[in-house]
C-alpha positions in Angstrom: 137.0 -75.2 104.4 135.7 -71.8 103.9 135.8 -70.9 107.2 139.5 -72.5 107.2 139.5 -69.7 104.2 138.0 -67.0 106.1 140.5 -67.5 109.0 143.4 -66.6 107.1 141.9 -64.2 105.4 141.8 -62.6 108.5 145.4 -63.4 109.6 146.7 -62.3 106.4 144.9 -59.1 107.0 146.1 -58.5 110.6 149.3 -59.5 109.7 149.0 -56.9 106.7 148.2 -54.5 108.8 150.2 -55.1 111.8 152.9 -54.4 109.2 151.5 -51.7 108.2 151.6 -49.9 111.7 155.3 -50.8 112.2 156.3 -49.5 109.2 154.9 -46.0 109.7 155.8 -46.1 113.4 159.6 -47.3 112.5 159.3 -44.1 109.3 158.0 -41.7 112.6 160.4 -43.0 115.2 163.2 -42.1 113.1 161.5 -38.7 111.7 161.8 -37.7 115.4 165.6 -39.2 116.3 166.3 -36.8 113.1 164.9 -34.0 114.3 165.9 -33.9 117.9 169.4 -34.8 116.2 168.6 -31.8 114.3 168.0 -29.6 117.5 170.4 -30.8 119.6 173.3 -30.3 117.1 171.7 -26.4 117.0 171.4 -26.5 120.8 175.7 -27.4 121.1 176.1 -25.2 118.0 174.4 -22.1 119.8 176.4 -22.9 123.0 179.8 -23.1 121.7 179.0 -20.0 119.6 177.6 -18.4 122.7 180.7 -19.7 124.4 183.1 -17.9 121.5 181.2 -14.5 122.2 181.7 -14.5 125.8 185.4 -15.3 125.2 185.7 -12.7 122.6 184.0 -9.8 125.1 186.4 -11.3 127.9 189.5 -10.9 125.5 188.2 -7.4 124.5 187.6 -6.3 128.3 191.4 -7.3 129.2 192.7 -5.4 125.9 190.7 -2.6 127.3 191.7 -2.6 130.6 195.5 -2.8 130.0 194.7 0.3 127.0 193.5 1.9 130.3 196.1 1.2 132.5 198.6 2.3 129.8 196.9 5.5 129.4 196.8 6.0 133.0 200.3 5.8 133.5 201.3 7.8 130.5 199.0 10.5 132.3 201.0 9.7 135.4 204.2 10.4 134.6 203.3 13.3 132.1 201.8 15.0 135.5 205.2 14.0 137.2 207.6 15.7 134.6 205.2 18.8 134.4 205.6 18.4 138.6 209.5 18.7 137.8 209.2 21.4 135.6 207.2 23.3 138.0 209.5 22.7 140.3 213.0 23.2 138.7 210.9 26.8 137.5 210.1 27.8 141.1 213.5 26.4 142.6 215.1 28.8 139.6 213.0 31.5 140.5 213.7 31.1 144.2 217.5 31.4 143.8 217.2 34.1 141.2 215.0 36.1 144.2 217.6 35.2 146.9 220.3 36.4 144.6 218.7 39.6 144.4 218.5 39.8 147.7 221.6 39.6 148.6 
């Protein structure tokens, strides 16, 4: 009988501790889903914001190119009217001169 005793004292024991073990691993198991929860949610969150940037500098190289092609043709056609000017000067000048001439 006291062996009988001792027996399950040593089950109960095992068992107790067996428990025990599970318990902790189970708390530590899902400690760790939580925090690589944690980090992947940051990981996605840094991407899409990374993502946002790189949309925002596209957006703001495409503004900046058309401000530039804008500027470029304003600079264009403000060389081509000072081109006309010149000219309908000299074309004035040249009849004046021939007029004298004559």
């Amino acid at each position: 009988a006291q062996l009988q005793n001792n027996l399950n004292d040593c089950i109960k024991e095992r068992d107790s501790k067996i428990s025990t073990i599970q318990t902790k691993t189970q708390v530590e198991v899902e400690s760790l889903k939580k925090d690589l929860e944690e980090r992947l949610n940051y990981r996605e969150k840094k991407a899409v914001d990374a993502e946002k940037a790189e949309e925002q500098a596209r957006k703001a190289q495409q503004t900046a190119e058309k401000k530039l092609a804008n500027i470029c043709i304003e600079k264009e056609e403000s060389l081509l009217e000072e081109r006309r000017a010149i000219k309908n000067d000299f074309d004035q000048l040249y009849k004046q001169t021939i007029g004298q001439l004559k």
